[in-house]
C-alpha positions, 0 to 999 in steps of 0.5 A: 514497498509501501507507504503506512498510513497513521493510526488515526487513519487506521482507526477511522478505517476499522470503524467503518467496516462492516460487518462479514464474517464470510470475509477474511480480513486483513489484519489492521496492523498489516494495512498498508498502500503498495507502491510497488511489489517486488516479490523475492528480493534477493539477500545479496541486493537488499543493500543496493535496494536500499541505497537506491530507495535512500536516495529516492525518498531524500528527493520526494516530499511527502505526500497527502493522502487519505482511504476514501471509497472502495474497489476490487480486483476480480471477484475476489479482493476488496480494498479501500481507495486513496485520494490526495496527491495521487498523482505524486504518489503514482510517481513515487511508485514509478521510481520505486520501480525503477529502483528495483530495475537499477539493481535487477529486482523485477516488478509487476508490469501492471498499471499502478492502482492506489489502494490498501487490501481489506479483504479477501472473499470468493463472491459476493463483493457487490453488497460490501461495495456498496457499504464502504463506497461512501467511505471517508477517512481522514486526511494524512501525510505520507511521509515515509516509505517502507520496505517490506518482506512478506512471510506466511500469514501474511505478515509483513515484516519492514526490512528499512524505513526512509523519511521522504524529505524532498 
């Protein structure tokens, strides 16, 4: 589950990256904030997810966001920040999760950390870090979530959209 930001905010992204070969990047059209990771969903509740997930958005308005500043996981993962009404979007995240309980689907027990995945890269992150701290993009408003399916790539693949209209 994810929200996408807009093109103009991808594009502001893009241009500030630096340039490192030695980084594997994730794709612009693939960018996206996770809300929550649900790993295999089972076909028989896709359905039920998706009726849990209507009704979550119909309650929640959207939310404004922007990519500011940069972090990572481990040693290993590069991302870019979000800033905005993290709060709101940190409770969004927590009723995703809670949607996927109400019809069975297990989530990841970590604490949530807004951001969108950049790169992948064993090593080495300090330098880059240090070229997109100062990162600024745009201002953008969130205002629907997506349902994604994962397949090898990676590439993710929307299963269903849903307007937040809250």
């Amino acid at each position: 589950m994810a929200v996408v930001p807009p093109p103009d905010a991808v594009a502001a992204l893009a241009a500030r990256l630096p340039a490192a070969p030695d980084v594997q990047w994730t794709g612009q059209a693939q960018w996206h904030v996770t809300l929550c990771f649900l790993g295999e969903v089972p076909d028989d509740r896709v359905e039920r997810l998706s009726a849990c997930l209507a009704a979550v958005a119909s309650r929640t308005p959207p939310i404004t966001l922007a990519l500011r500043g940069a972090g990572r996981f481990g040693d290993r993962v590069l991302w870019a920040g979000v800033q905005g009404d993290v709060e709101d979007l940190r409770l969004l995240a927590a009723e995703v999760a809670r949607a996927a309980a109400d019809v069975g689907i297990a989530t990841e027990r970590r604490s949530y950390t807004p951001h969108l995945t950049l790169g992948y890269r064993r090593g080495g992150l300090t330098t880059l870090l240090r070229a997109l701290e100062r990162l600024e993009g745009p201002d953008w408003r969130a205002a629907e979530i997506v349902l994604f399916r994962s397949t090898p790539g990676p590439v993710y693949e929307p299963l269903g959209t849903w307007t937040l209209a809250g």
